[in-house]
CHARMM-style PDB file with segment names, atoms N, HN, CA, C and O in Angstrom:
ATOM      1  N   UNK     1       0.840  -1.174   0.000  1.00  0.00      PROA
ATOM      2  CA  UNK     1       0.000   0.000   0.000  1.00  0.00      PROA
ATOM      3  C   UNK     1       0.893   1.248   0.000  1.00  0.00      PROA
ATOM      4  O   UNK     1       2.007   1.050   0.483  1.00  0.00      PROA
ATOM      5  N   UNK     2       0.633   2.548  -0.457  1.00  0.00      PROA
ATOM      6  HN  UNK     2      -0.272   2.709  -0.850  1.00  0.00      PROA
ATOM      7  CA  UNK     2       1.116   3.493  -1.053  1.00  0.00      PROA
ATOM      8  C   UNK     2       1.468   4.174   0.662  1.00  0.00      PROA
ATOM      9  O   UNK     2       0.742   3.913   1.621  1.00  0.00      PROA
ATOM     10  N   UNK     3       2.404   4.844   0.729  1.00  0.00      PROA
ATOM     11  HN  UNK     3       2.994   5.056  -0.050  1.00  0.00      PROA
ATOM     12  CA  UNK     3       2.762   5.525   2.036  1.00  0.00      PROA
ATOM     13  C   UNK     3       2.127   6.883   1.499  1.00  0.00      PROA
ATOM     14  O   UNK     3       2.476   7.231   0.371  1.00  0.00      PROA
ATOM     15  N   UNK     4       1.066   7.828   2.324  1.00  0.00      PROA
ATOM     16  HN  UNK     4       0.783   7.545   3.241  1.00  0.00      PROA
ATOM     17  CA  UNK     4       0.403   8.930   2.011  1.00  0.00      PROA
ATOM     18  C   UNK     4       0.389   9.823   3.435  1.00  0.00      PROA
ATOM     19  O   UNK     4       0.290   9.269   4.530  1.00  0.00      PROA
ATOM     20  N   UNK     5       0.467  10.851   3.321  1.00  0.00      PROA
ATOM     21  HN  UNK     5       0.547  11.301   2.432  1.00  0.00      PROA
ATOM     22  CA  UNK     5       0.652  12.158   4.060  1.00  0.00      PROA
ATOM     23  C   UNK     5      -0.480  11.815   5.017  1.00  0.00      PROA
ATOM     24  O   UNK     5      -1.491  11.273   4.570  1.00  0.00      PROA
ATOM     25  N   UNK     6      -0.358  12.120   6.399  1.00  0.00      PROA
ATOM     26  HN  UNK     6       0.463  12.561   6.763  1.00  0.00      PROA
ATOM     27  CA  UNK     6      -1.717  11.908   7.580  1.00  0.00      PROA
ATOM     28  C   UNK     6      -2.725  12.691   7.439  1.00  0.00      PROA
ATOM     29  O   UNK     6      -2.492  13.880   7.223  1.00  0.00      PROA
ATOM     30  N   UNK     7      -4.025  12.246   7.520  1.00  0.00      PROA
ATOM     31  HN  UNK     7      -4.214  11.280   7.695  1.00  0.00      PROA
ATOM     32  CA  UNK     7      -5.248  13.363   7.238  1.00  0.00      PROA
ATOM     33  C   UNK     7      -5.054  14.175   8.464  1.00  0.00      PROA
ATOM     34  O   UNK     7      -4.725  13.655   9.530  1.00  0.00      PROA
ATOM     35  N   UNK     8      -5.271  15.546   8.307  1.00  0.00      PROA
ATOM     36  HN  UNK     8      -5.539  15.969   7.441  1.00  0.00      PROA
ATOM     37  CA  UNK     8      -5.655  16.585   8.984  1.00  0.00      PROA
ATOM     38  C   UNK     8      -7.219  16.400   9.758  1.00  0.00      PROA
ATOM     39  O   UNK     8      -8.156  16.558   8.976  1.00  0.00      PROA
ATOM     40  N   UNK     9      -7.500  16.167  10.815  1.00  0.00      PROA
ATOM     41  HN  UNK     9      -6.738  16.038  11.450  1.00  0.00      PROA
ATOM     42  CA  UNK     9      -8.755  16.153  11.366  1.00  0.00      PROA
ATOM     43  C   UNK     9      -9.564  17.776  11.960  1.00  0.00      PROA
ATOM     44  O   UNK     9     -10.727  18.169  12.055  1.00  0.00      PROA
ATOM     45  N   UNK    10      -8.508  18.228  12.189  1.00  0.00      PROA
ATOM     46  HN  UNK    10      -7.563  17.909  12.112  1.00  0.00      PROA
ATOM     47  CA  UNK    10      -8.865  19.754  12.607  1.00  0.00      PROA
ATOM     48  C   UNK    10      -8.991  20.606  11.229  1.00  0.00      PROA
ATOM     49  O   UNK    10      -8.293  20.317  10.256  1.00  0.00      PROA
ATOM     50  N   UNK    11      -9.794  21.525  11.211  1.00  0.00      PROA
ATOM     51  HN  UNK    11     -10.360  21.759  12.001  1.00  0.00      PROA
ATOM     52  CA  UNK    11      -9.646  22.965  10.095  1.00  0.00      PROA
ATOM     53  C   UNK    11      -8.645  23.608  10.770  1.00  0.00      PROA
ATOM     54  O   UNK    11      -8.366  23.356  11.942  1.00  0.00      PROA
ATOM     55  N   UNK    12      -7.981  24.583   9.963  1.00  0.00      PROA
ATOM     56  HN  UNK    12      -8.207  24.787   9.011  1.00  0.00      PROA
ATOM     57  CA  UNK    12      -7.129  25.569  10.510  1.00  0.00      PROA
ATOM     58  C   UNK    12      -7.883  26.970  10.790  1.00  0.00      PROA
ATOM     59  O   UNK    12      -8.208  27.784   9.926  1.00  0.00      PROA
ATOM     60  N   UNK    13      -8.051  27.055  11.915  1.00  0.00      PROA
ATOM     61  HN  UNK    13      -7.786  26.393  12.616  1.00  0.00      PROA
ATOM     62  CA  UNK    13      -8.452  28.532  12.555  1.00  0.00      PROA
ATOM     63  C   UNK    13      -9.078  29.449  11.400  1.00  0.00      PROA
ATOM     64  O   UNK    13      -8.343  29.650  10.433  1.00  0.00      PROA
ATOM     65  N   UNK    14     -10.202  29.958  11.392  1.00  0.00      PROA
ATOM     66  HN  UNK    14     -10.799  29.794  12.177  1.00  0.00      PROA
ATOM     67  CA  UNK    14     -10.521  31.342  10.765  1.00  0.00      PROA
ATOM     68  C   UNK    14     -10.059  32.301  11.219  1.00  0.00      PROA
ATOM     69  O   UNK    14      -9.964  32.261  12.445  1.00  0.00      PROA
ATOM     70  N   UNK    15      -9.606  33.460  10.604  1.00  0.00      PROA
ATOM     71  HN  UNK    15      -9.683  33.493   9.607  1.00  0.00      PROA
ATOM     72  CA  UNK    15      -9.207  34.645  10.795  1.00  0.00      PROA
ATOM     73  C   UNK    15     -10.277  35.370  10.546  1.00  0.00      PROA
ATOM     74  O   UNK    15     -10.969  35.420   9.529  1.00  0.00      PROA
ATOM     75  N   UNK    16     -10.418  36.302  12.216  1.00  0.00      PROA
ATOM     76  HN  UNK    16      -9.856  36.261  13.042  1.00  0.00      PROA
ATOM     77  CA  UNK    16     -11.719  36.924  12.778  1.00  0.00      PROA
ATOM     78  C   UNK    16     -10.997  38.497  12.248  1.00  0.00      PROA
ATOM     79  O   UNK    16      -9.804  38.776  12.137  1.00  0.00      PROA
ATOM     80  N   UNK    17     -12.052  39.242  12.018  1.00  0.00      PROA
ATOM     81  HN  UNK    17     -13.021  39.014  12.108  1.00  0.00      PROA
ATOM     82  CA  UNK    17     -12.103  40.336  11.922  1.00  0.00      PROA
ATOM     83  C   UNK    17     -12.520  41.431  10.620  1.00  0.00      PROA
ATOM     84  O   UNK    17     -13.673  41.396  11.048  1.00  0.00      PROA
ATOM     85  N   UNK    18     -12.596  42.133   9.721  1.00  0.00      PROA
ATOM     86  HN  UNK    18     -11.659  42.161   9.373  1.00  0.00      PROA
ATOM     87  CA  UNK    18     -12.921  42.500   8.271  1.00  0.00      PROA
ATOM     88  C   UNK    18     -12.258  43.037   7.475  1.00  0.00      PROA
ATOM     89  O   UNK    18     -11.539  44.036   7.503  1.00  0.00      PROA
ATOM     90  N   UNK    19     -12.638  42.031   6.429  1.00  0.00      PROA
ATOM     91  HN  UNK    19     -13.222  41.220   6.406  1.00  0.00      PROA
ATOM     92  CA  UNK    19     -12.277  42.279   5.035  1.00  0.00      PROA
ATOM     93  C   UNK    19     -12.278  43.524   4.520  1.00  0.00      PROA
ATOM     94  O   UNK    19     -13.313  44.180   4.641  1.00  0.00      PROA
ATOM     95  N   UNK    20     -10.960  44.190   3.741  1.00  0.00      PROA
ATOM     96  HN  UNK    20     -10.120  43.657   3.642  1.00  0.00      PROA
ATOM     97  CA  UNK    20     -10.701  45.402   3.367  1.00  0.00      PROA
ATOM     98  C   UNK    20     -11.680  45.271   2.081  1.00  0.00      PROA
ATOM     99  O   UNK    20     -11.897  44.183   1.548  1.00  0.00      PROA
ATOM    100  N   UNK    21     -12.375  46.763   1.539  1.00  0.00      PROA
ATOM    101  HN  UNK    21     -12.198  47.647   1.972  1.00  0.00      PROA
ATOM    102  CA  UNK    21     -13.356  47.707   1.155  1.00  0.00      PROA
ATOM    103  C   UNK    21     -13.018  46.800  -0.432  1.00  0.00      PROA
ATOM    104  O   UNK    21     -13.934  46.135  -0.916  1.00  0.00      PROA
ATOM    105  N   UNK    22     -11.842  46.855  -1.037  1.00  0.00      PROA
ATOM    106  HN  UNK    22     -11.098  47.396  -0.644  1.00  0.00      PROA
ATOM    107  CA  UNK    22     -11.519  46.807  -1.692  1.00  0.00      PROA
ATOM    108  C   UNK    22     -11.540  45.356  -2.383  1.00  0.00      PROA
ATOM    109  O   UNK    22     -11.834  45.215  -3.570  1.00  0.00      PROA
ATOM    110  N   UNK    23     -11.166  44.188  -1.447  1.00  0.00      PROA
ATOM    111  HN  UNK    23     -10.927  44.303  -0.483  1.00  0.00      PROA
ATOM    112  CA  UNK    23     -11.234  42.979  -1.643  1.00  0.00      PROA
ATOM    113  C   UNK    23     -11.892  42.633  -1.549  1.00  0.00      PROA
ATOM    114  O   UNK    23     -11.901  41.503  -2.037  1.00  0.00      PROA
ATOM    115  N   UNK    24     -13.379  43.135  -0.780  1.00  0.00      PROA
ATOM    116  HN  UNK    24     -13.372  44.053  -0.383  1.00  0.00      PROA
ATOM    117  CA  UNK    24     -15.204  42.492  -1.175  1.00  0.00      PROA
ATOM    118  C   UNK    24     -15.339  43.349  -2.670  1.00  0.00      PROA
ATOM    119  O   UNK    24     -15.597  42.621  -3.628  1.00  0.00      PROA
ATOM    120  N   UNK    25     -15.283  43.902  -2.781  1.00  0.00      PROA
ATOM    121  HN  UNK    25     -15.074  44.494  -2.002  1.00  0.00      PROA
ATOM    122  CA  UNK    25     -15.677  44.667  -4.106  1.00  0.00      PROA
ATOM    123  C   UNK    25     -15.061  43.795  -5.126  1.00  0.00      PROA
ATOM    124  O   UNK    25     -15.520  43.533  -6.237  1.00  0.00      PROA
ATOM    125  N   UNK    26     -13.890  43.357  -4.566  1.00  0.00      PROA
ATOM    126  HN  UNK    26     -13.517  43.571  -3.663  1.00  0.00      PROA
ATOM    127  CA  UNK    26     -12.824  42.644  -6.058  1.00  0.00      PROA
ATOM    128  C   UNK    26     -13.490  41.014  -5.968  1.00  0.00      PROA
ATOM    129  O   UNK    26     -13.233  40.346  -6.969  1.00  0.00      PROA
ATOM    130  N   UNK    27     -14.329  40.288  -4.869  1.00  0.00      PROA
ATOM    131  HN  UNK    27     -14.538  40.831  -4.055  1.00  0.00      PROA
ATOM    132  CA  UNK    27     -14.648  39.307  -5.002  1.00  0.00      PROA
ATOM    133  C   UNK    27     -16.338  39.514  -5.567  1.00  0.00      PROA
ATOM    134  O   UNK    27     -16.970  38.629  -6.143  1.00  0.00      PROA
ATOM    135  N   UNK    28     -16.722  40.527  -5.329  1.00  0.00      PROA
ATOM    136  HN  UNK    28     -16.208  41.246  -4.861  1.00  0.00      PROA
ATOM    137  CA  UNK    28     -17.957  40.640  -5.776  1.00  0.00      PROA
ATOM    138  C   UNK    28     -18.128  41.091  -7.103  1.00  0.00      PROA
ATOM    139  O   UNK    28     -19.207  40.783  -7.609  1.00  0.00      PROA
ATOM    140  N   UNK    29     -17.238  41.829  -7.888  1.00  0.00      PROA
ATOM    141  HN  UNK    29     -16.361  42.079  -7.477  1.00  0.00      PROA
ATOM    142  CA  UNK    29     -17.471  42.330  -8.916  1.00  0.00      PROA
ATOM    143  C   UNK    29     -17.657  40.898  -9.891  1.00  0.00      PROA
ATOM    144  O   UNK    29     -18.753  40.986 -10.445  1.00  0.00      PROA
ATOM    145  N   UNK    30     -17.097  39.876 -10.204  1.00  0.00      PROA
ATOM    146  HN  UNK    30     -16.206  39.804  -9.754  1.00  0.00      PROA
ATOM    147  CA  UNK    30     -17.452  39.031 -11.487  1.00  0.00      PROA
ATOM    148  C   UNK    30     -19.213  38.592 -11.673  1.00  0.00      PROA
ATOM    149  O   UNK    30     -19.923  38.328 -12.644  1.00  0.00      PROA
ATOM    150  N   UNK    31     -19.498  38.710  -9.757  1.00  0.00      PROA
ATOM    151  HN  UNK    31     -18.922  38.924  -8.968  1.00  0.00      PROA
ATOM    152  CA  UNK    31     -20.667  38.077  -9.816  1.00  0.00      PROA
ATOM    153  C   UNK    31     -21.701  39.500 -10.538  1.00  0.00      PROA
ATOM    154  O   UNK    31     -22.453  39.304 -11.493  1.00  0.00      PROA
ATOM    155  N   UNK    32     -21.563  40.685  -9.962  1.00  0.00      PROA
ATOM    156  HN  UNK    32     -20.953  40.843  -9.186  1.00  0.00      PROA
ATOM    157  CA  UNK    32     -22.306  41.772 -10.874  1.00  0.00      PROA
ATOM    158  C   UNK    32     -22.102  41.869 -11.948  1.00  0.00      PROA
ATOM    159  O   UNK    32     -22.865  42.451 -12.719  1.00  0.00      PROA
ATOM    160  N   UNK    33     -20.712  41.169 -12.382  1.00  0.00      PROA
ATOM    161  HN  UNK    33     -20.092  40.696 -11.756  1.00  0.00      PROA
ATOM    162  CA  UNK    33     -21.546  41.322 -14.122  1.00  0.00      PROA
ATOM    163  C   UNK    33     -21.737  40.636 -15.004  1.00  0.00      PROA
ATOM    164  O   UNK    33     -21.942  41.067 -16.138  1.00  0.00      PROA
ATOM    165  N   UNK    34     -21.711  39.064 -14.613  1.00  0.00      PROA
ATOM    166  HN  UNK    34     -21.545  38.713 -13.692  1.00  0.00      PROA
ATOM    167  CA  UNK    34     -22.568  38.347 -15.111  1.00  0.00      PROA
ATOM    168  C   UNK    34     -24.068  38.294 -14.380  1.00  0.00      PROA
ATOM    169  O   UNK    34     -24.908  37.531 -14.856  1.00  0.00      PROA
ATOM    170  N   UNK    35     -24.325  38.943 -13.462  1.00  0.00      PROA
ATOM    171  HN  UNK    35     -23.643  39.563 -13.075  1.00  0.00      PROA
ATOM    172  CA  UNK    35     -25.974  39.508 -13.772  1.00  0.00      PROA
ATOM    173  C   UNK    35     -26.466  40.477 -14.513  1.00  0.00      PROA
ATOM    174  O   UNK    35     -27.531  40.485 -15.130  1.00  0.00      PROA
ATOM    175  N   UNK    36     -25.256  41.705 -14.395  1.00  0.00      PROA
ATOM    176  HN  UNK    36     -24.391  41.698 -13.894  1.00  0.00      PROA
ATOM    177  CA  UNK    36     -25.252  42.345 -15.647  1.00  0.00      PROA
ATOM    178  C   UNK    36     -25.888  42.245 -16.813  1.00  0.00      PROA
ATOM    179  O   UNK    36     -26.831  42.876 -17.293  1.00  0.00      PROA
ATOM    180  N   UNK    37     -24.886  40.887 -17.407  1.00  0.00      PROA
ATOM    181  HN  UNK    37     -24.120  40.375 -17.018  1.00  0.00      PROA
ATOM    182  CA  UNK    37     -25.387  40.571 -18.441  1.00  0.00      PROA
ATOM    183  C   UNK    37     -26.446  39.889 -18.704  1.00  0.00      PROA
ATOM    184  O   UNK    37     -27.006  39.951 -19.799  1.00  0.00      PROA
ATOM    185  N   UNK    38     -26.833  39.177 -17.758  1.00  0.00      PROA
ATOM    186  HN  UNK    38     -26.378  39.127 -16.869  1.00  0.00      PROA
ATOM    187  CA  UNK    38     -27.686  38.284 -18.142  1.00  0.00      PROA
ATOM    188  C   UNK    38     -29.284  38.490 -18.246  1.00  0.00      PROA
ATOM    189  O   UNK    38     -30.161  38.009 -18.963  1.00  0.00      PROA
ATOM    190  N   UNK    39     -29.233  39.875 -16.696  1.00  0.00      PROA
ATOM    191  HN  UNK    39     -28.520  40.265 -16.114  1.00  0.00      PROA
ATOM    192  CA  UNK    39     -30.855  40.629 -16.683  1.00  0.00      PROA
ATOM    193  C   UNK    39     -30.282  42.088 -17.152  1.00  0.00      PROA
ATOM    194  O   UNK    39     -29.787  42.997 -16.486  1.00  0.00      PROA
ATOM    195  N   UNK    40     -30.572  41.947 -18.740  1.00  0.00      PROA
ATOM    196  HN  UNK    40     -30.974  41.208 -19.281  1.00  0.00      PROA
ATOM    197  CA  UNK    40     -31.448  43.630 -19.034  1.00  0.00      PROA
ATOM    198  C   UNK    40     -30.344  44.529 -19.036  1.00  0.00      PROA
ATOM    199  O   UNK    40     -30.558  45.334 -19.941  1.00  0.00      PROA
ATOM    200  N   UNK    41     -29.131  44.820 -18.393  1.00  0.00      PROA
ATOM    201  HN  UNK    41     -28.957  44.165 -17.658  1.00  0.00      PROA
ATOM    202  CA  UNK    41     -28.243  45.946 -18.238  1.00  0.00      PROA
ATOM    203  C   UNK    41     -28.418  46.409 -17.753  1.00  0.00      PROA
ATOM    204  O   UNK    41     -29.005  45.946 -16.775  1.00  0.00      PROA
ATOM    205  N   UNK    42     -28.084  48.272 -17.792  1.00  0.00      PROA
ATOM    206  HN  UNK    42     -27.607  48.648 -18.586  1.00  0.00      PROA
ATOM    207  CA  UNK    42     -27.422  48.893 -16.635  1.00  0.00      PROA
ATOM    208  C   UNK    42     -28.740  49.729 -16.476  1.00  0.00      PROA
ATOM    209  O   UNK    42     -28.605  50.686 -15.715  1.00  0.00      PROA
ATOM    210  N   UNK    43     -30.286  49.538 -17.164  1.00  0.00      PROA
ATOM    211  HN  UNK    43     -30.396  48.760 -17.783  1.00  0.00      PROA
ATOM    212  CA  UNK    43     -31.318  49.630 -16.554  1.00  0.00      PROA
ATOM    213  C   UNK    43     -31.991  49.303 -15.634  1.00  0.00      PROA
ATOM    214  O   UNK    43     -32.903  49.967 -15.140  1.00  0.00      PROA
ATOM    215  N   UNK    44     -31.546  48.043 -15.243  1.00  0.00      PROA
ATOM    216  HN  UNK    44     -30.806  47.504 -15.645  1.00  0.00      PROA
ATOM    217  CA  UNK    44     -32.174  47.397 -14.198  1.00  0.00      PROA
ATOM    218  C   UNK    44     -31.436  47.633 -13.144  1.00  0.00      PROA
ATOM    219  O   UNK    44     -32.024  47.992 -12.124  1.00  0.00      PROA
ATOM    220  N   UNK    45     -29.649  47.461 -13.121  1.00  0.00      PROA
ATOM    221  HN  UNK    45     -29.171  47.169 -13.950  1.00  0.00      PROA
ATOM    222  CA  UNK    45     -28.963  47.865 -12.240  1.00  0.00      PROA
ATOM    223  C   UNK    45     -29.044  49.161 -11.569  1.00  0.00      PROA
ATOM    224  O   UNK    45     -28.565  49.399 -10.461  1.00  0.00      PROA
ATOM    225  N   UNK    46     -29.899  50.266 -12.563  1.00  0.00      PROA
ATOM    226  HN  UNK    46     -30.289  50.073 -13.464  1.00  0.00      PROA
ATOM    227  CA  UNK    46     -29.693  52.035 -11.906  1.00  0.00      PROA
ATOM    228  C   UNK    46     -31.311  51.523 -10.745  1.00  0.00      PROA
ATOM    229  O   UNK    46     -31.365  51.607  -9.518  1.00  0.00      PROA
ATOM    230  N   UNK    47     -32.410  51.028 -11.695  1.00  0.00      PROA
ATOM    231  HN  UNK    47     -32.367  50.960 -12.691  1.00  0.00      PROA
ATOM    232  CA  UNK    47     -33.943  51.115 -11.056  1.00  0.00      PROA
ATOM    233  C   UNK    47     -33.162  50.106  -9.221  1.00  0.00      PROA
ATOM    234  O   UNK    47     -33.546  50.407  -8.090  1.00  0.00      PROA
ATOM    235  N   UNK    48     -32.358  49.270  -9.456  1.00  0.00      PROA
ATOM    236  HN  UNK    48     -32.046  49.026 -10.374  1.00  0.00      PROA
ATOM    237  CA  UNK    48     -32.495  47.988  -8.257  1.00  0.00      PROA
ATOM    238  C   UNK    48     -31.137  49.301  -7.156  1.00  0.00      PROA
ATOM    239  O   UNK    48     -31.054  49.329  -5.928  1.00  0.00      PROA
ATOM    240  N   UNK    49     -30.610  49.859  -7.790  1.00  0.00      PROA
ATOM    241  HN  UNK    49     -30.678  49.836  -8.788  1.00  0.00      PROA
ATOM    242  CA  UNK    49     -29.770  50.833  -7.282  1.00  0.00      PROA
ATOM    243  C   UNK    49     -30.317  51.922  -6.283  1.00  0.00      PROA
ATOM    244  O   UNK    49     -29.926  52.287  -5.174  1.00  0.00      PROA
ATOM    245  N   UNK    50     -31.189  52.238  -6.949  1.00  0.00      PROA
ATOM    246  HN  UNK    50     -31.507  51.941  -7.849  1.00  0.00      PROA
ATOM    247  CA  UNK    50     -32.359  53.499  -6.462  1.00  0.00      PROA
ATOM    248  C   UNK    50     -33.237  52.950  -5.593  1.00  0.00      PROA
ATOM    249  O   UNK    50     -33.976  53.619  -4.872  1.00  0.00      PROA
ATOM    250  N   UNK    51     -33.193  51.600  -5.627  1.00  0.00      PROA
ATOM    251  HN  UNK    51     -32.592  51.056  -6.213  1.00  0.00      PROA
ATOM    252  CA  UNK    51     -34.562  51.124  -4.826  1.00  0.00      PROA
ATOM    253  C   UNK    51     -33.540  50.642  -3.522  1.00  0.00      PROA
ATOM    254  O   UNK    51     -34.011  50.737  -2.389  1.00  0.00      PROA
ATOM    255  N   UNK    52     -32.436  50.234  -3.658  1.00  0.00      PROA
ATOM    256  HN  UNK    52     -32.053  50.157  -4.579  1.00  0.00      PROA
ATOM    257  CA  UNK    52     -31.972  50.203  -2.386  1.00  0.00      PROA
ATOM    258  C   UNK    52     -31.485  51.164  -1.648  1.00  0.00      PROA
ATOM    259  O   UNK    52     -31.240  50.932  -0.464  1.00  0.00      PROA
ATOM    260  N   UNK    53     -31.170  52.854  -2.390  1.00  0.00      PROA
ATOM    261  HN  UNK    53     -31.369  53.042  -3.352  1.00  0.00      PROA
ATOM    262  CA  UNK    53     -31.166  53.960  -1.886  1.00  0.00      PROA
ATOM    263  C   UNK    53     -32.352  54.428  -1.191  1.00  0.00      PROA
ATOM    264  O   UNK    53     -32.451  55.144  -0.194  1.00  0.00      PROA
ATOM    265  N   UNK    54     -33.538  53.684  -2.177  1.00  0.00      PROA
ATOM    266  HN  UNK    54     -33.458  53.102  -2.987  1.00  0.00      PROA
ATOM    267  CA  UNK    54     -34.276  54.501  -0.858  1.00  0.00      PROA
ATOM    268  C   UNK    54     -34.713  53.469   0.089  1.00  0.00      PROA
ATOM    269  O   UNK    54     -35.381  53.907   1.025  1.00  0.00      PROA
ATOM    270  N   UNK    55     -34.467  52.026   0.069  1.00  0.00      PROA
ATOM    271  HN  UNK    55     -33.925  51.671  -0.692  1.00  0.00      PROA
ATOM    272  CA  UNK    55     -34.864  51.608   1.613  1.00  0.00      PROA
ATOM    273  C   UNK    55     -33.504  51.855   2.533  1.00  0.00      PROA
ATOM    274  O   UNK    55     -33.382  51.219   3.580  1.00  0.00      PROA
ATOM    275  N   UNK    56     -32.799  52.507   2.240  1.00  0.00      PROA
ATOM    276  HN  UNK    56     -32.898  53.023   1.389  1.00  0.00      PROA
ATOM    277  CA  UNK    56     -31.583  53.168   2.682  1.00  0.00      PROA
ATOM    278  C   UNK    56     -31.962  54.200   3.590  1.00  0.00      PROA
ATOM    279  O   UNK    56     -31.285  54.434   4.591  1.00  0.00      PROA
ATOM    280  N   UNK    57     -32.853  54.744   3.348  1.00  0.00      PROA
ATOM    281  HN  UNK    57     -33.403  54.553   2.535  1.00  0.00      PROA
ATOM    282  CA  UNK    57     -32.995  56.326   3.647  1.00  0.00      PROA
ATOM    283  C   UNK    57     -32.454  57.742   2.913  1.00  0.00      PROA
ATOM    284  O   UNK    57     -32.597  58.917   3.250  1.00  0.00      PROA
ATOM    285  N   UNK    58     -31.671  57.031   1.592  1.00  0.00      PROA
ATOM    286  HN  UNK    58     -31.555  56.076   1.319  1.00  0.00      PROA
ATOM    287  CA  UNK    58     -31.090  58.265   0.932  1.00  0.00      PROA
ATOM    288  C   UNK    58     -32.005  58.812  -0.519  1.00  0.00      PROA
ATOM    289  OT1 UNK    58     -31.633  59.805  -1.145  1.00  0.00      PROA
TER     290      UNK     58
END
């Protein structure tokens, strides 16, 4: 039988605390624009934009 590396039974620790502004935006952007593309364009994106400004309060 093949000699193979020992399974790991534990996960290694999460790192607590938040993600810089920049690196949610850079993981989120592929997913906005293949919705982008897929519903309608940057019509639907301004109306769904505005509608979360105003349950925003702005």
């Amino acid at each position: 039988m093949a000699h193979t590396a020992p399974r790991r039974t534990t996960f290694a620790p999460r790192r607590t605390g938040r993600r810089h502004p920049l690196v949610a935006t850079l993981m989120a952007l592929p997913l906005a624009v293949l919705l982008l593309v897929v519903f309608d364009g940057w019509e639907t994106v301004a109306t769904q934009a505005s509608s979360v400004g105003v349950m925003l309060g702005r």
